[in-house]
C-alpha positions in Angstrom: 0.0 0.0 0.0 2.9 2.6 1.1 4.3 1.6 -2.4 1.8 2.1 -4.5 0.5 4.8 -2.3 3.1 6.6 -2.8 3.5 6.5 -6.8 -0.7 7.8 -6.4 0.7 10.6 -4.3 3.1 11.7 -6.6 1.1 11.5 -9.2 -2.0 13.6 -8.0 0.2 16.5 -6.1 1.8 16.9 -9.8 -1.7 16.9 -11.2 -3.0 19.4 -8.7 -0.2 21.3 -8.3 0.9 20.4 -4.5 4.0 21.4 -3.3 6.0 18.8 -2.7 9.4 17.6 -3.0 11.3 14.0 -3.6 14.4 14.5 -0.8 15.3 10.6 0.2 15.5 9.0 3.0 18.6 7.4 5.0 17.4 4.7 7.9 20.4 4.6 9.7 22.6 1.7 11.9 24.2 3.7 14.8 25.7 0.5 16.5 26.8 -3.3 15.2 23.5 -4.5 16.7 21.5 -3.1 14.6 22.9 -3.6 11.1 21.3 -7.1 10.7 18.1 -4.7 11.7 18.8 -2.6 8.6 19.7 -5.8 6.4 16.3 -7.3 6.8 14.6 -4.0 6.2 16.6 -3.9 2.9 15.2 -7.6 2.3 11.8 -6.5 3.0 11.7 -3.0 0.8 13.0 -5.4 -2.2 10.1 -8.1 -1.3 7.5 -5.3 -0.8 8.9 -3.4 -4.6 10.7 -0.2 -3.4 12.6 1.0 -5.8 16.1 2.1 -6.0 17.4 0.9 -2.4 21.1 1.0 -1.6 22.5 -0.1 1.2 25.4 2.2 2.1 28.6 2.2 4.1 29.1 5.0 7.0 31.3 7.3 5.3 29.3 7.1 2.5 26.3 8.3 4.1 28.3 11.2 6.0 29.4 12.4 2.4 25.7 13.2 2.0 25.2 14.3 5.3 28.0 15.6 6.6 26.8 15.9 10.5 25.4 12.8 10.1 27.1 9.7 12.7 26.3 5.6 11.6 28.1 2.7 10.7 25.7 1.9 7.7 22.8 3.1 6.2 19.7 2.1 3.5 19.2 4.8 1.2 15.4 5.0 0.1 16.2 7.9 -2.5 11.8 8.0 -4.0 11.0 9.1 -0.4 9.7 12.6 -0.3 7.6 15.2 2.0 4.5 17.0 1.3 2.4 19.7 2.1 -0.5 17.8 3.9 -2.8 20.6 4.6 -2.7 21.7 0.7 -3.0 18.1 -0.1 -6.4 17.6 2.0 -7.8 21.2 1.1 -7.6 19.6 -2.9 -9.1 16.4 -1.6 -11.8 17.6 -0.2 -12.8 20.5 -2.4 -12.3 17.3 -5.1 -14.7 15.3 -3.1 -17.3 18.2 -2.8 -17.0 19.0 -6.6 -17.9 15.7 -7.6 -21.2 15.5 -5.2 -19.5 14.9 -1.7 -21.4 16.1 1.4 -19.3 16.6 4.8 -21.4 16.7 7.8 -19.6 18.8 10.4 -20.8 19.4 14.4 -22.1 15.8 13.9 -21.1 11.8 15.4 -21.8 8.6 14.4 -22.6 7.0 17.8 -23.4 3.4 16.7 -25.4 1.8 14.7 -27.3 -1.8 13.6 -26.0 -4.1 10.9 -27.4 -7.3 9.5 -27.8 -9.2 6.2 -29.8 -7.3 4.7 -27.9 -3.6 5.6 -26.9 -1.0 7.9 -28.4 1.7 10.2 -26.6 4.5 11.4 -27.4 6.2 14.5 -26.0 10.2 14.5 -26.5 12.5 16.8 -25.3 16.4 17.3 -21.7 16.5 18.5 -22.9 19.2 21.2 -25.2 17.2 22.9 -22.1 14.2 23.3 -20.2 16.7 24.9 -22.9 17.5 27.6 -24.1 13.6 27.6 -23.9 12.1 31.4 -22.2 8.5 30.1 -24.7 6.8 32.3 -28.4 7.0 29.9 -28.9 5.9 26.4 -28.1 8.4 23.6 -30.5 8.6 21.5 -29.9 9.2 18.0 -31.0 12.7 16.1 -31.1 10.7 12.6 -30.7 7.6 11.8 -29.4 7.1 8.2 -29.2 4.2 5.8 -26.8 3.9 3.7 -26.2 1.9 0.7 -22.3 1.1 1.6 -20.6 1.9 4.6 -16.2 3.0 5.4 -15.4 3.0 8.8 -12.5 5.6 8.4 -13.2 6.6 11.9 -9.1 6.4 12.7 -8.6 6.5 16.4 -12.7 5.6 17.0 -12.9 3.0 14.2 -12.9 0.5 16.8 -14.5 1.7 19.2 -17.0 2.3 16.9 -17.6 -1.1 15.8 -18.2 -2.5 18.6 -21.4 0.0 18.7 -22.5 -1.4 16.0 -25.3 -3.8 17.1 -25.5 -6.9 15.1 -21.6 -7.1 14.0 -19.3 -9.7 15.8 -16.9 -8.3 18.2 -14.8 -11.3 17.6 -13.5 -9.5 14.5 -12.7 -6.4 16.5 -9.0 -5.9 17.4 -8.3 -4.2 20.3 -7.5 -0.7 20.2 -4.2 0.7 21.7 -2.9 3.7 21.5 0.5 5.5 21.7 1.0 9.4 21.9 3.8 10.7 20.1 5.4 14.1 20.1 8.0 16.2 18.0 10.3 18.9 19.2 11.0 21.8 16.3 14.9 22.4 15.7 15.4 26.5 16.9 18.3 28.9 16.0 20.1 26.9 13.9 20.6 26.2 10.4 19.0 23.3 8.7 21.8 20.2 9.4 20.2 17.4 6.8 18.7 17.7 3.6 17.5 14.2 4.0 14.9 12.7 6.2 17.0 10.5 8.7 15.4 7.6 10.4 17.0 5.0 12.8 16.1 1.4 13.3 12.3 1.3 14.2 11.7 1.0 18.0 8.9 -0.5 19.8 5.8 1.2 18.9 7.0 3.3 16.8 9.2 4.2 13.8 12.5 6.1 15.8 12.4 9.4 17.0 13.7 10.8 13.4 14.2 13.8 11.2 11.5 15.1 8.7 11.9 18.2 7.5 8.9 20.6 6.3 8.7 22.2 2.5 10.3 25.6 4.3 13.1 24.0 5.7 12.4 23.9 9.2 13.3 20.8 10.7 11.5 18.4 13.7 12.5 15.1 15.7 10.2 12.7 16.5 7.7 10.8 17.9 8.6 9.1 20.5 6.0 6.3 22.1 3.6 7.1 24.9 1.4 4.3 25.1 -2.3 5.9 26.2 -4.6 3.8 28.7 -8.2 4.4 29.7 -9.9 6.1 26.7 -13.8 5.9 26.7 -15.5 5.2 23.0 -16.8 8.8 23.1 -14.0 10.5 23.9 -12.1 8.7 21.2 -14.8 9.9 18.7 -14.5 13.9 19.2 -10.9 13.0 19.5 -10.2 14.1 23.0 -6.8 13.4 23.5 -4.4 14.8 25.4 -1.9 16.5 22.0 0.3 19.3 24.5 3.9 18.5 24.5 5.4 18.7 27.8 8.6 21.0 27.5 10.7 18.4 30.3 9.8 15.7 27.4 12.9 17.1 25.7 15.6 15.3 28.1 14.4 12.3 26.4 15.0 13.4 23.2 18.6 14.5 23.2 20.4 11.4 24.0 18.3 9.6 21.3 19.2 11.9 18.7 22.7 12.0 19.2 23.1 8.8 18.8 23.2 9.9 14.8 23.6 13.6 15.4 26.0 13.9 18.0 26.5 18.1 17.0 22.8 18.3 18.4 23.3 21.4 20.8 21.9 21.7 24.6 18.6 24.5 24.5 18.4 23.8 20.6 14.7 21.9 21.0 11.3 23.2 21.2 8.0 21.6 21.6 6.4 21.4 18.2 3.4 19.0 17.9 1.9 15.8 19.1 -0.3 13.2 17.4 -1.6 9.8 18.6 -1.4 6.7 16.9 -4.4 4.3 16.1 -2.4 1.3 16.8 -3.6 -2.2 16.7 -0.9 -4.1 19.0 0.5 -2.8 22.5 3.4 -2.7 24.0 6.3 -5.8 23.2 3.8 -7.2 20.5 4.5 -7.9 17.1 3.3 -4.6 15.0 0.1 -5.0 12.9 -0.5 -4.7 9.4 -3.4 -2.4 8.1 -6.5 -4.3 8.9 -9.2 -3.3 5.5 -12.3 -5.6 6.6 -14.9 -6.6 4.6 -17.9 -8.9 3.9 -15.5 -11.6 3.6 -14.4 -11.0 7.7 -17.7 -9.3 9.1 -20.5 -10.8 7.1 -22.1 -7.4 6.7 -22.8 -6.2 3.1 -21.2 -3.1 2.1 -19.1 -2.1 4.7 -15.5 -2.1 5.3 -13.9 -1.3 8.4 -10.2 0.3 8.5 -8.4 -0.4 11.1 -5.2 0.2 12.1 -4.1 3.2 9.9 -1.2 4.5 11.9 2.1 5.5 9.6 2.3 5.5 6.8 -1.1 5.8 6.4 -0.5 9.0 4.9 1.6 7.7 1.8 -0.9 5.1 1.8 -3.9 6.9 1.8 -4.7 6.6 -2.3 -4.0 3.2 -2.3 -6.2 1.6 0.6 -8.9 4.1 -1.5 -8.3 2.1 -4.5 -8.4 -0.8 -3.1 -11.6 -0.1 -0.8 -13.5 1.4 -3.7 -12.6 -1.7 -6.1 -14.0 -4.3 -3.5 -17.0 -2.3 -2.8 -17.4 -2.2 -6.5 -16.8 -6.0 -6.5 -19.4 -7.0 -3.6 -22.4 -5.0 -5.1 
């Protein structure tokens, strides 16, 4: 998906005139541990049909990035960044031109699924917000709808599992890990690369990305998130500050393949959390895209799952949601 995601996104932000720009990317071996790590992601990118890999000696790498520290490195020279708030602004005025209908201020809260269709139950955000947790919400409208996406990201399961009728045996459980990104200040930009270590638990490294003007931000790191209610996962109220004493965490991580990283140089930038499908010390999850085939219910799929790189993915689970649709009806 991240592959062929990826040749979509290219393709449509050229179209549409998206700024964007194809940098690379260096994943990077800081210690003799972890080069049989970057070996069998090499393995895996060739298996998986990214092109143009190169695995790469130290002083190789450091005659890209000259204040970059490793003992090897995988070059992925097609990665790229992307303005993402550009690229959803197109989307949806896309969507809307073509007959598209966003419904703002409003949640699904559940629903009732069968054989022979779906019901969704919606109600007014507002009246979530002020509900006690202990009645029953009712629903303002109830829709029906012909076919059904559960995009709901951090709710999608939580959601599910609303929906009367529909197995919770083909729910996964829901985990959830916060991650946050410090900004680089006062200095000038040190990669033009985005660097990336060997993936951690949870997550993908605290790395560099760098923005379309330059500006450059480490992270995430993993915060794994317990005790979130259904409701408050579906208005999506998390807990996104970034504590400023999070920073003493960051350093020591960073240097490890930017050792010129200087005290006071990091800011608090931005958090997001992840809509993860395995916890803590588990084997990480695929993207789970489940239809009829799983559930049993006619015309929906349920996404579940989408953490990164479900960005670069995005046109390609889309493709391949809208052909089984297509297929099943």
């Amino acid at each position: 998906m991240c592959v062929r995601g990826r040749q979509l996104l290219y393709k449509y932000c050229k179209q549409h005139d998206i700024p964007h720009k194809q940098i690379g990317k260096l994943i990077v071996a800081t210690g003799p541990s972890e080069v049989p790590k970057l070996n069998t992601l090499m393995t895996r990118g060739i298996e998986n049909g990214v092109e143009g890999l190169k695995l790469m000696e130290g002083h190789e790498a450091t005659r890209m990035e000259p204040e970059l520290q490793c003992l090897k490195a995988l070059l992925s020279p097609a990665s790229g960044i992307v303005d993402t708030h550009s690229l959803m602004l197109s989307m949806m005025g896309e969507a809307e031109s073509h007959g598209t209908t966003f419904s703002y201020n409003t949640t699904v809260i559940g629903g009732h699924c069968d054989k022979d269709g779906i019901q969704l139950h919606i109600s007014e955000s507002k009246a979530i917000k002020n509900h006690d947790g202990r009645s029953l919400l009712q629903p303002d409208v109830i829709l029906i709808p012909r076919l059904l996406v559960n995009s709901a990201g951090l709710g999608a399961p939580a959601l599910s599992k609303r929906f009367n009728g529909l197995d919770v045996e083909v729910i996964p459980t829901p985990y959830f890990a916060r991650g946050c990104y410090f900004v680089l200040s006062n200095s000038k930009t040190p990669f033009q690369h985005l660097i990336y270590p060997i993936p951690e638990d949870g997550g993908l490294g605290v790395h560099v990305t760098l923005d379309l003007n330059g500006q450059v931000k480490f992270g995430p790191d993993v915060e794994w998130i317990n005790g979130i209610d259904d409701f408050s996962s579906f208005l999506n109220m998390f807990d996104y500050s970034v504590p400023g004493e999070r920073a003493k965490l960051f350093y020591p991580e960073i240097r490890r393949y930017y050792p010129g990283l200087k005290d006071g140089s990091l800011e608090p930038g931005y958090a997001g959390i992840r809509p993860k499908v395995s916890g803590p010390n588990q084997v990480p999850c695929d993207f789970i895209i489940q239809g009829e085939d799983i559930h049993g219910v006619p015309g929906l799929v349920n996404l579940f799952g989408i953490e990164s790189p479900g960005l670069t993915s995005s046109m390609a689970i889309a493709e391949h949601v809208a052909a089984r649709l297509n297929s099943e009806n």
